[in-house]
C-alpha positions as CSV (number, residue, x, y, z in Angstrom):
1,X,46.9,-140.5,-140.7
2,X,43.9,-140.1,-138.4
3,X,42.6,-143.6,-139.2
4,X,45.7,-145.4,-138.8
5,X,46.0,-144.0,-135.1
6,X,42.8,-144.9,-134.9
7,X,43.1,-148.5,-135.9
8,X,46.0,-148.7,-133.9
9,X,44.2,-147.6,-130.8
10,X,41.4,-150.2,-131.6
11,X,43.8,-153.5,-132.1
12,X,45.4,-152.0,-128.7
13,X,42.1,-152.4,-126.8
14,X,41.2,-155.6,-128.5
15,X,44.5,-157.2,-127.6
16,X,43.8,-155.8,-124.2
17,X,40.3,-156.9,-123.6
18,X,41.7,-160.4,-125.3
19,X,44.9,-160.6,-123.1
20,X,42.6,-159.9,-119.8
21,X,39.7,-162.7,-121.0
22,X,42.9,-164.8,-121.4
23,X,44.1,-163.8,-117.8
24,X,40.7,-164.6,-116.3
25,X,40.7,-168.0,-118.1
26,X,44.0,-169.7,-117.1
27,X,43.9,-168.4,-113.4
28,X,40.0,-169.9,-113.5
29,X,41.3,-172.8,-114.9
30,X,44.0,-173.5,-112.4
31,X,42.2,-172.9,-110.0
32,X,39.3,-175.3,-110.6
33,X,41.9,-177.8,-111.6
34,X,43.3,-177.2,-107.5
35,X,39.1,-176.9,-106.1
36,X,38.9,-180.5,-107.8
37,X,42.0,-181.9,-107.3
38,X,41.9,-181.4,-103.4
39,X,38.2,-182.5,-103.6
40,X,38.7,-185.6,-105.4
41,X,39.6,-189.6,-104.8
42,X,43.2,-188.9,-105.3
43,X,43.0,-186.7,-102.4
44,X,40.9,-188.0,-100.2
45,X,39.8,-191.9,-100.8
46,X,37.0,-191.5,-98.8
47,X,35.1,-188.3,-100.3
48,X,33.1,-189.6,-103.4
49,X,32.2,-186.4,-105.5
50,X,29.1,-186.3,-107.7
51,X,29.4,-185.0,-111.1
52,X,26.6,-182.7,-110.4
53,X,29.1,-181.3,-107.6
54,X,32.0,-181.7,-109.7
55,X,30.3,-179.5,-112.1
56,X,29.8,-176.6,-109.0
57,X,33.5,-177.0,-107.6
58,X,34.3,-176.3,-111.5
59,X,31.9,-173.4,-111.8
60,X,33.1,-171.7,-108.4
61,X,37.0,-172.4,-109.5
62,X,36.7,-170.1,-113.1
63,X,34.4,-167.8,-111.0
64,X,36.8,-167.0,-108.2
65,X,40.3,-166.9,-110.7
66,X,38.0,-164.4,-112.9
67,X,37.1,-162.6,-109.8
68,X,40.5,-162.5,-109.1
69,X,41.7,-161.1,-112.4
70,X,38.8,-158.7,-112.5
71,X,39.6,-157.2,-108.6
72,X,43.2,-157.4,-109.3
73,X,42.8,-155.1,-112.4
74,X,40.8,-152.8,-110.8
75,X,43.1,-152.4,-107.9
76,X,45.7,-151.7,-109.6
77,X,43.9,-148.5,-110.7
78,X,44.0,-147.2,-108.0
79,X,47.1,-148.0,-106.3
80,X,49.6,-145.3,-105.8
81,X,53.0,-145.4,-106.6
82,X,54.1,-144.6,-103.0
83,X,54.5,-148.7,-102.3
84,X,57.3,-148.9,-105.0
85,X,60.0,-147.9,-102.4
86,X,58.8,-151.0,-100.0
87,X,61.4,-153.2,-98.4
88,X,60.7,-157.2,-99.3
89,X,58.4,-157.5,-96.2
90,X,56.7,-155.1,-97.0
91,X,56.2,-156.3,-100.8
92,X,54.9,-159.6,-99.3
93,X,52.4,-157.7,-97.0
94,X,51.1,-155.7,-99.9
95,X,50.7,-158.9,-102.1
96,X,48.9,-160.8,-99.4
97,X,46.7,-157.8,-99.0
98,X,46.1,-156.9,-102.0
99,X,45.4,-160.5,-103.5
100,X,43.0,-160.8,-100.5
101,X,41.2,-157.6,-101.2
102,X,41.3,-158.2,-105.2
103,X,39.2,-161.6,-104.4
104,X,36.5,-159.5,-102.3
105,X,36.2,-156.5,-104.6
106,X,36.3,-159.1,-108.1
107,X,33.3,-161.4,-106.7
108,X,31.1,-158.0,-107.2
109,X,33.0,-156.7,-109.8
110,X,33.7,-159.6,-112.3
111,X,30.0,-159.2,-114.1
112,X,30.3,-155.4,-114.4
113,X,33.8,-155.9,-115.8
114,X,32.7,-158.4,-118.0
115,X,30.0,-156.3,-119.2
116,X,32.1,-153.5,-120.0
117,X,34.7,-155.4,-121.8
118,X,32.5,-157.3,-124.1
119,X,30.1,-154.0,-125.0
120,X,33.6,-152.2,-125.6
121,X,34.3,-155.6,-128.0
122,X,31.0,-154.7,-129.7
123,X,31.5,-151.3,-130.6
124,X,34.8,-151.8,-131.9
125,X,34.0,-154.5,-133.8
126,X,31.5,-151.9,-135.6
């Protein structure tokens, strides 16, 4: 009985620590899709992008959405409940705010994350 719980527990944090890699990917990817997109010849006919910087602008785009993910998760950690009574305006404020603060606090907190999640992926594994 103890092992099933057990297993259970496991595929939970798997499909967890899969679900958040997942997360961090499609936000990264949209956003490098936007970073080149808006630096590109379609955008502006004048700008001529190397593919040495294309390369960068798709490095910083998967680096900021997994910074994003990463901040956003850990905020929500320690959000109280208190802001579930908030009138709309105040549900935009604390979006804005929060998305803001999630992008400063997941730029430092993406490789510690990611460090975590995939040592937590290795000891389940065993």
């Amino acid at each position: 009985m103890e092992y099933s719980n057990n297993l259970a527990e496991s595929r939970f944090q798997k499909k967890r620590i899969y679900n958040e890699f997942f997360l961090m990917l499609v936000v990264g990817f949209i956003i490098s899709f936007y970073m080149l997109y808006s630096n590109s010849i379609i955008a502006n006919p004048t700008l001529k992008a190397s593919d040495t910087s294309k390369g960068i602008l798709i490095f910083q785009g998967f680096y900021i959405g997994a910074a994003l993910v990463a901040g956003w998760k850990a905020l929500n950690r320690i959000t109280p409940n208190v802001f579930l009574f908030l009138p709309i305006i105040g549900w935009v404020v604390y979006f804005v705010i929060k998305i803001f603060l999630s992008s400063v606090i997941g730029v430092f907190l993406l490789p510690i994350r990611l460090f975590l999640n995939i040592r937590k992926l290795y000891l389940l594994k065993k």
